[in-house]
C-alpha positions in Angstrom: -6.4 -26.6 24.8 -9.2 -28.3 23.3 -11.4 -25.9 24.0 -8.9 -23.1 21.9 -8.8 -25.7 19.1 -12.8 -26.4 19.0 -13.0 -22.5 18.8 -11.1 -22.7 16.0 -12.5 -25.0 14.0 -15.9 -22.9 15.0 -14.2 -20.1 13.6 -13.1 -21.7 10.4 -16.3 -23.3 9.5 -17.9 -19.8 10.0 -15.3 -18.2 7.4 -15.7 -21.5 5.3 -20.1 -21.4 5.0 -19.6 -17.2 4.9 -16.7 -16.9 1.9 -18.9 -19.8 0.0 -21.7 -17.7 0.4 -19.9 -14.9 -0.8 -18.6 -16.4 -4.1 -22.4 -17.8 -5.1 -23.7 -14.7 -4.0 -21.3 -12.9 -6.7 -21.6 -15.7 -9.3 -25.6 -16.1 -9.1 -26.5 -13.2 -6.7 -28.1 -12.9 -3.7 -31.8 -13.8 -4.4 -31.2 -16.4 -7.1 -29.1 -18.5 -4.1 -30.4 -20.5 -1.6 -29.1 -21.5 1.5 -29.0 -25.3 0.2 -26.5 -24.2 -2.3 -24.4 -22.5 0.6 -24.3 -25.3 2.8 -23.3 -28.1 0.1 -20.3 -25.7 -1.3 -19.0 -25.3 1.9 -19.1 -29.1 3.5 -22.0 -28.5 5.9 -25.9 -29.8 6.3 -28.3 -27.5 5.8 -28.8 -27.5 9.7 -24.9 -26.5 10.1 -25.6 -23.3 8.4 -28.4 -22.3 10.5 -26.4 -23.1 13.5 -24.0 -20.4 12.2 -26.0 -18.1 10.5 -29.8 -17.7 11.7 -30.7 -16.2 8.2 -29.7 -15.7 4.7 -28.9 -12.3 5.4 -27.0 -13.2 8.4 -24.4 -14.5 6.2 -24.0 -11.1 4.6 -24.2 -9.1 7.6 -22.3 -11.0 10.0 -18.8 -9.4 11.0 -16.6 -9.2 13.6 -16.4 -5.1 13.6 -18.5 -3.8 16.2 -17.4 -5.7 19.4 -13.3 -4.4 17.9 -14.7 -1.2 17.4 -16.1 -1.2 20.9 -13.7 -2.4 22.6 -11.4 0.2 20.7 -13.7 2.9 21.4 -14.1 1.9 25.2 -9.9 1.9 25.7 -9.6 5.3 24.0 -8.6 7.9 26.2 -11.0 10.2 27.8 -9.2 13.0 26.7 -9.8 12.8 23.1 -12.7 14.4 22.0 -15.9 12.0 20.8 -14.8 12.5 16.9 -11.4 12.0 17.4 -12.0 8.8 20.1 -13.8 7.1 16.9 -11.5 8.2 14.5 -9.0 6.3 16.7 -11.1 3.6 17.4 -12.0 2.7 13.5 -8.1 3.1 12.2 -7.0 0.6 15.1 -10.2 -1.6 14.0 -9.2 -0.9 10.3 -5.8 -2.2 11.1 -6.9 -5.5 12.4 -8.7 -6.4 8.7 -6.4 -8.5 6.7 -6.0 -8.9 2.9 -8.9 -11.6 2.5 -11.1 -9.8 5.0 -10.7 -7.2 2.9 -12.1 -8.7 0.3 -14.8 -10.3 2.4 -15.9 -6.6 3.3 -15.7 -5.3 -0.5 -17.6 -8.4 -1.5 -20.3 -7.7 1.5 -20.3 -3.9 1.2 -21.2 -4.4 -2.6 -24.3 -7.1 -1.8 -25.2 -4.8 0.5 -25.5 -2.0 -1.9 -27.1 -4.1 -4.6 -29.5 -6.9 -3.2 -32.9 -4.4 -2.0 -33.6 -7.8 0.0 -31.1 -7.2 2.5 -31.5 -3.1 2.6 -34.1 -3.4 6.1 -31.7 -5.5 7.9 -28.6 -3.2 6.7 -31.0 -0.3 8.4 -31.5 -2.8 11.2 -27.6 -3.0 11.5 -26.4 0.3 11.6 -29.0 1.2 14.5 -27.3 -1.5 16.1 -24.0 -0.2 15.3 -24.9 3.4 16.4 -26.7 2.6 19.6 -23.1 0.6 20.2 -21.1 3.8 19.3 -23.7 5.5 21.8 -22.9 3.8 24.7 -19.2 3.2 23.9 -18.8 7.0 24.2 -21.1 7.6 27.1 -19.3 5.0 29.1 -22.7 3.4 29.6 -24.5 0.3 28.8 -27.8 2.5 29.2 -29.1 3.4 26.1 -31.7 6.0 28.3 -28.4 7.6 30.0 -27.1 8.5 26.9 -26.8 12.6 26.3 -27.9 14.0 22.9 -24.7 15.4 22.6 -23.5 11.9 22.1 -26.3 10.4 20.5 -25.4 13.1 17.6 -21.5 12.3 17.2 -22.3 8.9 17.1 -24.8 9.4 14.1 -22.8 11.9 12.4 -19.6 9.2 12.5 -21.7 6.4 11.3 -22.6 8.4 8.5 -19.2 9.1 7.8 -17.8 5.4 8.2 -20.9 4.4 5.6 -20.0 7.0 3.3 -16.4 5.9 3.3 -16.8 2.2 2.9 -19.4 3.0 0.1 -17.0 5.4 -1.9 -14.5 2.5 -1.4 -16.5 -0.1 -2.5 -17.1 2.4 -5.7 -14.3 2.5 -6.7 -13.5 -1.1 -6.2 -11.8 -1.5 -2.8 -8.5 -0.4 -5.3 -7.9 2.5 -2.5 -6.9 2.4 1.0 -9.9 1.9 3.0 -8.1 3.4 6.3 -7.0 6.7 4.3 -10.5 7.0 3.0 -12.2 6.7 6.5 -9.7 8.9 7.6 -9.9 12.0 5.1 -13.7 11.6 5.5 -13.5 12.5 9.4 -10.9 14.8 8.6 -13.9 16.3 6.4 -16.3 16.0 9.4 -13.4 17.4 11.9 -12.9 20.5 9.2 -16.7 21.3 8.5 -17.3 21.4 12.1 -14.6 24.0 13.2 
C-alpha cells in the first residue's frame, strides 16, 4: 500500500514540475526559462527537478506514449496486417489520453514545433520511437533481427502519426486527434493498395 501511494505522489510531482514547465514555457518560451524558474513554480529544489527530468528538454519530451503504444502494439493480433496492428495500437493508446493530457500534448507538440533548441532531441526521439515500433512488430527485442519489410512500415507510420499530431496541433488541437490519426492511415492504407 505504501509503496502504490509513494508511486503516486512520484507521479504527481512529475505532472506538477512538467504542467509548470509547460505554462512558463508558453508564457516566456522555451529558451527564455530556466529550470530555476520550473522548480520554484512547481514546489520543488532545483535538485527535485533533475531527479525527474535529466534535462530541460526532458521536460518537453517526456511522455508516457511509447511503452502504451508498445504494449498495444505487442497484444495486437497477429493476424492484422503491420499498418493496421499500429493503426489499432495508436487509437487504443489515443483512447487512454484524457482531457488535460490533451492539452499537455497540444502544448508539447507546439514547443516542439517552435523552440529549434529542442528539434535534435525531437529527431533523437522519434528514432527511439521507430526502433520501438520496429521491434514491437517483429516480435523481437533485436533491433539486428528486424526485416526491412518492417523496418519500412514502421517508418512510414511514424511519419504518419507525426503528420497527424502536427496538422492537429495546426489547427489548434480544436479537432479530434483520434479521427485525424485515423484518416491519415486510412490515406497511407488507400495510397498503398
Amino acid at each position: 500500500m505504501s509503496q502504490d501511494w509513494r508511486e503516486r505522489k512520484k507521479a504527481r510531482t512529475r505532472e506538477r514540475i512538467q504542467g509548470e514547465a509547460l505554462r512558463l514555457f508558453g508564457e516566456q518560451g522555451y529558451d527564455a526559462t530556466t529550470v530555476t524558474q520550473i522548480a520554484a513554480a512547481a514546489g520543488v529544489s532545483h535538485t527535485t527537478f533533475f531527479r525527474y527530468f535529466p534535462t530541460k528538454e526532458d521536460v518537453v519530451l517526456a511522455d508516457g506514449y511509447d511503452p502504451l503504444i508498445d504494449a498495444a502494439l505487442r497484444n495486437r493480433p497477429e493476424s492484422e496486417d503491420l499498418v493496421e496492428r499500429v493503426r489499432n495500437a495508436t487509437a487504443e493508446g489515443l483512447a487512454a489520453v484524457g482531457g488535460s493530457d490533451r492539452d499537455a500534448l497540444l502544448a508539447r507538440v507546439r514547443l516542439l514545433l517552435s523552440a529549434p533548441s529542442l528539434r535534435s532531441r525531437l529527431w533523437e526521439q522519434m528514432q527511439g520511437t521507430r526502433a520501438l515500433l520496429e521491434r514491437a512488430l517483429a516480435g523481437t527485442d533485436d533491433p539486428a533481427a528486424v526485416p526491412r519489410r518492417v523496418r519500412v512500415v514502421a517508418a512510414a507510420c511514424l511519419a504518419v502519426l507525426t503528420t497527424a499530431i502536427t496538422e492537429w496541433a495546426d489547427g489548434d488541437g480544436r479537432a479530434d486527434l483520434a479521427e485525424i490519426v485515423d484518416d491519415a492511415f486510412a490515406q497511407l492504407r488507400a495510397e498503398l493498395r
